[in-house]
N, CA, C and O atoms as a GROMACS GRO file, in nm:
protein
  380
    1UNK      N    1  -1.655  -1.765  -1.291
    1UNK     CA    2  -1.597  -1.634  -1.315
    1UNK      C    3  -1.445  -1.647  -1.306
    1UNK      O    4  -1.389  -1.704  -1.213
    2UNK      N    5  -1.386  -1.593  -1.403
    2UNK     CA    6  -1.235  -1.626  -1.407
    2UNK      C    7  -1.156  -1.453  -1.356
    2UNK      O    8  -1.194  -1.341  -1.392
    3UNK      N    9  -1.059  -1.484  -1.279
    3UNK     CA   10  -0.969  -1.357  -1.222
    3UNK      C   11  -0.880  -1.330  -1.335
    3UNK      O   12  -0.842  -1.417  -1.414
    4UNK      N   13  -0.846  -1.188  -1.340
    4UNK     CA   14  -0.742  -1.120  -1.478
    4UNK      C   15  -0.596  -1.133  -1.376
    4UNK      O   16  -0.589  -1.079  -1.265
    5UNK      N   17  -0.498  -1.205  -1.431
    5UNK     CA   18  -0.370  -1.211  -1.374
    5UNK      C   19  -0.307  -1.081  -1.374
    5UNK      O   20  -0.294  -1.018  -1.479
    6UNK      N   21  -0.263  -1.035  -1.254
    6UNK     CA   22  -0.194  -0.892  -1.251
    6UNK      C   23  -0.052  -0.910  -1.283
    6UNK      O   24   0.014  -0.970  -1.199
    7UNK      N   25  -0.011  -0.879  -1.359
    7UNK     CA   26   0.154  -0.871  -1.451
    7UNK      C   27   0.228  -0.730  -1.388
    7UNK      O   28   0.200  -0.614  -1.416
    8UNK      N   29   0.342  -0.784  -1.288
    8UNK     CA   30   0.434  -0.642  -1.308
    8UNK      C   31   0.572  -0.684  -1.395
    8UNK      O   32   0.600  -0.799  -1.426
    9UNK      N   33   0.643  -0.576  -1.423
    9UNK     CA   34   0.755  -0.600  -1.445
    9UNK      C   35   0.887  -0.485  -1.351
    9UNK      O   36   0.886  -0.373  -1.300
   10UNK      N   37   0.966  -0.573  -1.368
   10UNK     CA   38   1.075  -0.512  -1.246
   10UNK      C   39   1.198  -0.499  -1.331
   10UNK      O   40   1.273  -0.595  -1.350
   11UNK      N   41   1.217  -0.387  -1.378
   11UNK     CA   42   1.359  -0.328  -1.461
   11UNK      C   43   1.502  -0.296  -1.396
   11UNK      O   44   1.498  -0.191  -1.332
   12UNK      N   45   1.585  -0.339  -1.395
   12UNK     CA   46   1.703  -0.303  -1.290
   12UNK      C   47   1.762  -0.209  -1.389
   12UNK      O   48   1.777  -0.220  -1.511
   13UNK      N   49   1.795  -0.106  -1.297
   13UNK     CA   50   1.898  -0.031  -1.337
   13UNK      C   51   1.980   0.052  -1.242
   13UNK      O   52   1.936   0.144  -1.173
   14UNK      N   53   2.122   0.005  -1.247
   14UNK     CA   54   2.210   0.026  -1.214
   14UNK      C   55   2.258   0.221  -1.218
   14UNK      O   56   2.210   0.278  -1.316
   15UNK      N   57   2.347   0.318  -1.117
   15UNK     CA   58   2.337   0.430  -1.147
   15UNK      C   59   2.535   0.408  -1.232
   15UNK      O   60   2.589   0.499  -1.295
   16UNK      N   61   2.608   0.249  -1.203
   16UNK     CA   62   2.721   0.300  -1.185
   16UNK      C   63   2.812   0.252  -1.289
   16UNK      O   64   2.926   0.214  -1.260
   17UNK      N   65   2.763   0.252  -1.422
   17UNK     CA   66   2.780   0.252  -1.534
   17UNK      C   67   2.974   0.284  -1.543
   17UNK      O   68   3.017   0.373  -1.470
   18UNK      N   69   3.064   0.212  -1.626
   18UNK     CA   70   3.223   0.247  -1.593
   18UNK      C   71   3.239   0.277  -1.734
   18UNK      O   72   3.336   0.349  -1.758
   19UNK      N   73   3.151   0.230  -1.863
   19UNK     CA   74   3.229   0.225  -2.015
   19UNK      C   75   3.111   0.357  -2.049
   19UNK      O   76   3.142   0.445  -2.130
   20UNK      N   77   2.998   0.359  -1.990
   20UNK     CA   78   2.879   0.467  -2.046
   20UNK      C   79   2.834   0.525  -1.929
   20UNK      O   80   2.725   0.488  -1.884
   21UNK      N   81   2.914   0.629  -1.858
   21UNK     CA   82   2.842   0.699  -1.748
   21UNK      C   83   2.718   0.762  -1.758
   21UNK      O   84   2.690   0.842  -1.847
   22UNK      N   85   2.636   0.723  -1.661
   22UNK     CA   86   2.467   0.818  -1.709
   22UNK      C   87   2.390   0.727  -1.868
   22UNK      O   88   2.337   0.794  -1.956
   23UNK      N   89   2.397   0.589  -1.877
   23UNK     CA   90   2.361   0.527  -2.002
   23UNK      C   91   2.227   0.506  -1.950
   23UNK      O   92   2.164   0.480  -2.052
   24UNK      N   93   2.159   0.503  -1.869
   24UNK     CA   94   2.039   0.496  -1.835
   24UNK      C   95   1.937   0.597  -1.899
   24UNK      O   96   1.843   0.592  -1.978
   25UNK      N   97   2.026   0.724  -1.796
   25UNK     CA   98   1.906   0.816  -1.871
   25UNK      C   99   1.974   0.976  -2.006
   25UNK      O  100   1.943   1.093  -2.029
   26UNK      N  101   2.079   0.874  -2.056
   26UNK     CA  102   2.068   0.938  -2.185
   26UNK      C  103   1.989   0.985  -2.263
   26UNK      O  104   1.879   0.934  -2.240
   27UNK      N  105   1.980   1.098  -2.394
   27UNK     CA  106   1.867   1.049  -2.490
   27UNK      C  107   1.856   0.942  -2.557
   27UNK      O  108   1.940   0.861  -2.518
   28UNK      N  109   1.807   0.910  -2.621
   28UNK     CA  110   1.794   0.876  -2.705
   28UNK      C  111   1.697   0.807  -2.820
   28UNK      O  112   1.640   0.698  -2.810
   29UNK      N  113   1.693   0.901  -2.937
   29UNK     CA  114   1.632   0.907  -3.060
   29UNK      C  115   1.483   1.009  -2.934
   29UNK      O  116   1.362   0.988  -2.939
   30UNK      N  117   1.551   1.103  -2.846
   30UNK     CA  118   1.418   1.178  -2.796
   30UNK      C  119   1.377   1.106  -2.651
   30UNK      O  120   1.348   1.178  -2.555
   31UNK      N  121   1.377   0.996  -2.641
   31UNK     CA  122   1.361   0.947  -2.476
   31UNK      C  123   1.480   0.885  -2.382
   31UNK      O  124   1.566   0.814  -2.434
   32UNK      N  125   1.483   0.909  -2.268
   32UNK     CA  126   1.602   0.847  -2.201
   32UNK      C  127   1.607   0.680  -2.244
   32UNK      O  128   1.519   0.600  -2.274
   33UNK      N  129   1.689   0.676  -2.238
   33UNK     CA  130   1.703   0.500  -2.294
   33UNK      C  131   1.636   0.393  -2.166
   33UNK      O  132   1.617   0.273  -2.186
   34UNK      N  133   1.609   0.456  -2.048
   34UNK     CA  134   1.562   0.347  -1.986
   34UNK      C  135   1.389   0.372  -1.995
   34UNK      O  136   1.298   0.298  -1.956
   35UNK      N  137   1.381   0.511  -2.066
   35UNK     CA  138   1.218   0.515  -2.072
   35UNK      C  139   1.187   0.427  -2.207
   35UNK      O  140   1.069   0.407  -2.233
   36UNK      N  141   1.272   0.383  -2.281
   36UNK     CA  142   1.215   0.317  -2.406
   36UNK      C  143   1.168   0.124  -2.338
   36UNK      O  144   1.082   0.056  -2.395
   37UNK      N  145   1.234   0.083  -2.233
   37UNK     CA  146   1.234  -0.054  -2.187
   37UNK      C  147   1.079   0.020  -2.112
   37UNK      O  148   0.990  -0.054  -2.153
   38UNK      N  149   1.039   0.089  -2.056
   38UNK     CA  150   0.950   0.136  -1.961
   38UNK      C  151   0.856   0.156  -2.063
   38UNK      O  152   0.753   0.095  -2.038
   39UNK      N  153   0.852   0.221  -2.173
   39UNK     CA  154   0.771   0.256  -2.252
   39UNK      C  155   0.684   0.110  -2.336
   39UNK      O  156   0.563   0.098  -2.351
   40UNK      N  157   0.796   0.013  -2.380
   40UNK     CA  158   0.808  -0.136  -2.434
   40UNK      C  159   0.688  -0.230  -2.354
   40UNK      O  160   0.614  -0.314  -2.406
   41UNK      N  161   0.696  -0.186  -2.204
   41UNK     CA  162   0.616  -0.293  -2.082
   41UNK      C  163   0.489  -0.211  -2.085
   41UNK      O  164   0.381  -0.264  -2.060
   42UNK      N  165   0.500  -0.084  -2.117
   42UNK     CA  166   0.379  -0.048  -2.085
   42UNK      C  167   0.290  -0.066  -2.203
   42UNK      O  168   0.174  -0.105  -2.190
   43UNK      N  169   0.341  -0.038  -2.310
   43UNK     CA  170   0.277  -0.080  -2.406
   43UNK      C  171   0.256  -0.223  -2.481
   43UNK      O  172   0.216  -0.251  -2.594
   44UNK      N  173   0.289  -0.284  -2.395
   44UNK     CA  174   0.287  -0.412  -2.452
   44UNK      C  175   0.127  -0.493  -2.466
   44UNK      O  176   0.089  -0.583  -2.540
   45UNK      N  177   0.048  -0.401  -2.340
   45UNK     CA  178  -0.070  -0.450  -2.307
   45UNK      C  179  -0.090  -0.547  -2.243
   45UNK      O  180  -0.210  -0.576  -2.239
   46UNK      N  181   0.001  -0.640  -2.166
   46UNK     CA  182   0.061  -0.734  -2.119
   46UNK      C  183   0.040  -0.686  -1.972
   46UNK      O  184  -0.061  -0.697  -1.903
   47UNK      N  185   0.182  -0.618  -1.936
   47UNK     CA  186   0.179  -0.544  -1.835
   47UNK      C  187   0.105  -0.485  -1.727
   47UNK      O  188   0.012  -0.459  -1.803
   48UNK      N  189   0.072  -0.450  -1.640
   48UNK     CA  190   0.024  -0.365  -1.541
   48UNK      C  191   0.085  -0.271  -1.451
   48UNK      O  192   0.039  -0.168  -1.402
   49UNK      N  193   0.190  -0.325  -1.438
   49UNK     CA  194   0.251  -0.236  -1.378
   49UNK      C  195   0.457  -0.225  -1.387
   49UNK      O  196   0.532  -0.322  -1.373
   50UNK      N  197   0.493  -0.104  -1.410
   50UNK     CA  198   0.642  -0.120  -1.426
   50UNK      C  199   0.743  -0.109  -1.318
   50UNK      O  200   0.739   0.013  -1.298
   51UNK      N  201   0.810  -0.145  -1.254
   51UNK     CA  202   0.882  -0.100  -1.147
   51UNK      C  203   1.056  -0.097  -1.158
   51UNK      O  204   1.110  -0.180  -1.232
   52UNK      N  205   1.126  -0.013  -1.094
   52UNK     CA  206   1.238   0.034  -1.124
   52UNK      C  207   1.345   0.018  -1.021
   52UNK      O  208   1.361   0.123  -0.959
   53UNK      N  209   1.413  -0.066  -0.988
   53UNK     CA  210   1.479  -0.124  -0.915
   53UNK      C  211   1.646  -0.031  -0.933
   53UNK      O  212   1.722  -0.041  -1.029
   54UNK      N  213   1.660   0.029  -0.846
   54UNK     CA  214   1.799   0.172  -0.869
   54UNK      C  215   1.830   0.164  -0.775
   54UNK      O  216   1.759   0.123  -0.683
   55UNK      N  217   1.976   0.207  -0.762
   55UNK     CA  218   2.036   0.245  -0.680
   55UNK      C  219   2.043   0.457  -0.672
   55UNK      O  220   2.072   0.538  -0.585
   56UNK      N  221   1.998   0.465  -0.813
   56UNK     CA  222   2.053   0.615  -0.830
   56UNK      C  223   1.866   0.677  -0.795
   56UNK      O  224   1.754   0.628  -0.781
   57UNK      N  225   1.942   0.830  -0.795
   57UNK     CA  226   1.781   0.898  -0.757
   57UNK      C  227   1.797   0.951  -0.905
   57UNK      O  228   1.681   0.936  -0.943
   58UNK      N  229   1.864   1.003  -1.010
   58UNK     CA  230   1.848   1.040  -1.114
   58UNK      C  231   1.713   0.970  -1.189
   58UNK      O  232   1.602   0.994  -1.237
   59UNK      N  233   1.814   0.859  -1.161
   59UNK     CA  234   1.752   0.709  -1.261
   59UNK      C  235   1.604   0.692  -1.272
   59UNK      O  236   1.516   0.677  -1.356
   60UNK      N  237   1.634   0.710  -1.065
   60UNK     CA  238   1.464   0.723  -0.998
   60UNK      C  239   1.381   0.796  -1.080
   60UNK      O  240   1.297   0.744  -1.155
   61UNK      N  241   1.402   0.921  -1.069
   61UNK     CA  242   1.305   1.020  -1.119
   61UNK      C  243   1.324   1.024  -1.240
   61UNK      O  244   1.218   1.083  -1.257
   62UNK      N  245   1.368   1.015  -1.351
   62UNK     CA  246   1.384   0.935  -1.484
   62UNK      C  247   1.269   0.877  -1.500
   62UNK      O  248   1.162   0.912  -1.551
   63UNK      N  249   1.317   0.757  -1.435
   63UNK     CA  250   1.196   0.618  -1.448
   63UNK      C  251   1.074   0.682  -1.432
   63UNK      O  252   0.981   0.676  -1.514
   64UNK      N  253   1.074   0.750  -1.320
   64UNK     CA  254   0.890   0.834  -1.279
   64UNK      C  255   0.844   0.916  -1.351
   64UNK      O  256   0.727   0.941  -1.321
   65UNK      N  257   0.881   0.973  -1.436
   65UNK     CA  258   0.908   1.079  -1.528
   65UNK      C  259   0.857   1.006  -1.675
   65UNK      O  260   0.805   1.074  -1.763
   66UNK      N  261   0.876   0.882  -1.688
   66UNK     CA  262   0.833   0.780  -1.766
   66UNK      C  263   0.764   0.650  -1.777
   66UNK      O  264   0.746   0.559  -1.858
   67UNK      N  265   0.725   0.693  -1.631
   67UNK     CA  266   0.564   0.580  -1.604
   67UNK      C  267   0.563   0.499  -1.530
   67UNK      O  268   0.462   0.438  -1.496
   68UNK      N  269   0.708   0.476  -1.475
   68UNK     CA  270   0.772   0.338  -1.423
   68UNK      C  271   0.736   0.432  -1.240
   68UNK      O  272   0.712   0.551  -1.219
   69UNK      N  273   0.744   0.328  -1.153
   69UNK     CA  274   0.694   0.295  -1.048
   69UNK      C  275   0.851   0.322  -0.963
   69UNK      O  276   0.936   0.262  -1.029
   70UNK      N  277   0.915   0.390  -0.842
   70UNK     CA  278   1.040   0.337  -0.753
   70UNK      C  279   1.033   0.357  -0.650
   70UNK      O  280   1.086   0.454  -0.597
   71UNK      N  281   0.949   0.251  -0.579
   71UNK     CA  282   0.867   0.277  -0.450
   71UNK      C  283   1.000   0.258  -0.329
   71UNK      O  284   0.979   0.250  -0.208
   72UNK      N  285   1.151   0.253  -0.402
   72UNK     CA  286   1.265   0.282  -0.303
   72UNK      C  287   1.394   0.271  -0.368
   72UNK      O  288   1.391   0.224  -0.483
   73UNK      N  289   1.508   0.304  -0.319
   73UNK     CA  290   1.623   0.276  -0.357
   73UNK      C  291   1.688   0.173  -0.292
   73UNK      O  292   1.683   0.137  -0.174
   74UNK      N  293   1.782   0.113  -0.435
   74UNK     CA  294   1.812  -0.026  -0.389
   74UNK      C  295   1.981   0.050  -0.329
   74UNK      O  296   2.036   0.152  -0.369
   75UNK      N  297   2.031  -0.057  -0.211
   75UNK     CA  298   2.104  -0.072  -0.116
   75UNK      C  299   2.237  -0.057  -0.272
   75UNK      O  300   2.231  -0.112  -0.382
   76UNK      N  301   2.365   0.056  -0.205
   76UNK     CA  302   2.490   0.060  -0.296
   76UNK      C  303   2.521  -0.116  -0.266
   76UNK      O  304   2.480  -0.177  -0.365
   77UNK      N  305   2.550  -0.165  -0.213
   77UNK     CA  306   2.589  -0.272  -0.188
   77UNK      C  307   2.554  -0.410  -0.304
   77UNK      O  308   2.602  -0.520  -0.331
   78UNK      N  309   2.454  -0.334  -0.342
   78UNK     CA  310   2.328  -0.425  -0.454
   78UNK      C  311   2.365  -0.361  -0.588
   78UNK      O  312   2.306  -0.410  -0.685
   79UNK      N  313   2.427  -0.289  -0.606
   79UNK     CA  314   2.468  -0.191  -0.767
   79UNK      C  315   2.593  -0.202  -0.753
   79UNK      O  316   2.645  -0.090  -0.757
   80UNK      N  317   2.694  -0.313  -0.733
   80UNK     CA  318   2.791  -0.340  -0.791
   80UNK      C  319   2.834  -0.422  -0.894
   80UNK      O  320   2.794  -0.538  -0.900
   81UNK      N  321   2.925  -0.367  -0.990
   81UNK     CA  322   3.010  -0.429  -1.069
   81UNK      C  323   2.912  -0.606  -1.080
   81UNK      O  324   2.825  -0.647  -1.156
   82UNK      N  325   2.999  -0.678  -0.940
   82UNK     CA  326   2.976  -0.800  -0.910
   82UNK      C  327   2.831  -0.896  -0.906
   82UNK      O  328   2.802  -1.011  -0.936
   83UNK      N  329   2.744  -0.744  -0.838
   83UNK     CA  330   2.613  -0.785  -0.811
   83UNK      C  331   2.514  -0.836  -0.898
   83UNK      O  332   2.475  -0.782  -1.001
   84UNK      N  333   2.467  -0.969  -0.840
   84UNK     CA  334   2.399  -1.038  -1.001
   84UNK      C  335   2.290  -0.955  -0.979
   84UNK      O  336   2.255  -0.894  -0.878
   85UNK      N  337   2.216  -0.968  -1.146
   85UNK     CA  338   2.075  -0.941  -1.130
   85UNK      C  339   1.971  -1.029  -1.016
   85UNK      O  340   1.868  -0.990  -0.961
   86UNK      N  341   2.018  -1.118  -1.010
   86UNK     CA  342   1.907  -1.234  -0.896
   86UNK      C  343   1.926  -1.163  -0.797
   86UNK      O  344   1.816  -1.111  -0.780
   87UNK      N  345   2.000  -1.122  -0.709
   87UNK     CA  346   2.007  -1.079  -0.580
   87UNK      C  347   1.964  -0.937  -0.618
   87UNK      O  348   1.908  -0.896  -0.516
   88UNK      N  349   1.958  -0.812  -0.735
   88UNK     CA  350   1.888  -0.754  -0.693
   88UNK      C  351   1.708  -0.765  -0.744
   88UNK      O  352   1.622  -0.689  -0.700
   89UNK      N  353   1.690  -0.840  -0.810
   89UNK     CA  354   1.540  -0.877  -0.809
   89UNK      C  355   1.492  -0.967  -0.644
   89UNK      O  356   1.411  -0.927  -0.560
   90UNK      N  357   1.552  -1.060  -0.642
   90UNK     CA  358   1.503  -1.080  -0.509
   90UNK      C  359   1.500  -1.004  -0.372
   90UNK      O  360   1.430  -1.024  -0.272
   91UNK      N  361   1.597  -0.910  -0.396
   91UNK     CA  362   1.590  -0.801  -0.244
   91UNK      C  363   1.442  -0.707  -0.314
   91UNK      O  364   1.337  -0.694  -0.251
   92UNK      N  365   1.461  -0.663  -0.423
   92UNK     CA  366   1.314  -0.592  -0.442
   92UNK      C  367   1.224  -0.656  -0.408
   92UNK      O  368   1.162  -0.606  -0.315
   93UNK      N  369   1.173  -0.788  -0.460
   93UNK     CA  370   1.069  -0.876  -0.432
   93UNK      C  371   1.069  -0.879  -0.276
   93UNK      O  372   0.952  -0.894  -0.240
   94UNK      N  373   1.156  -0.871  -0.162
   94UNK     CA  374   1.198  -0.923  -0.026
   94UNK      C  375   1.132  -0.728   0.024
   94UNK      O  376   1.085  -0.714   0.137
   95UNK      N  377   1.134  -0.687  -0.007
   95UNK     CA  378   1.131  -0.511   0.050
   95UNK      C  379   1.000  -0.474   0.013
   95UNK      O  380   0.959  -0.360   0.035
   0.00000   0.00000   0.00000
């Protein structure tokens, strides 16, 4: 008997945007732009589960609002400018 591999995916998004304030949850063409990456995983059939790695609560409830999972907010310290994506996928993975 063979086990079905459980697939998540973990989307970062940042609240602190400097050239596109609020580019997350813009419209656009009708959905916020981070529900179209959320929409992409879920439909991929691939997937199982989406998760949303933020610093912002907008973003948060955005994301939830569009299927995606934000079982917390990530640390300001982790949504900077500087901050690579690795350090904030691994503090999610670590929490």
């Amino acid at each position: 008997m063979t086990s079905k591999s459980i697939i998540y995916a973990v989307l970062l998004a940042r609240g602190g945007s400097k050239r596109l304030p609020g580019k997350n949850i813009r419209d656009f063409a009708g959905i916020p732009l981070i529900g179209w990456s959320i929409k992409a995983a879920l439909d991929s059939g691939k997937i199982d589960r989406v998760f949303v790695s933020t610093d912002d609560e907008t973003i948060a409830k955005v994301a939830v609002e569009q299927g995606a999972e934000v079982p917390f907010l990530r640390p300001t310290e982790l949504a900077l400018d500087e901050t690579s994506s690795m350090d904030s996928l691994l503090h999610f993975l670590n929490e």
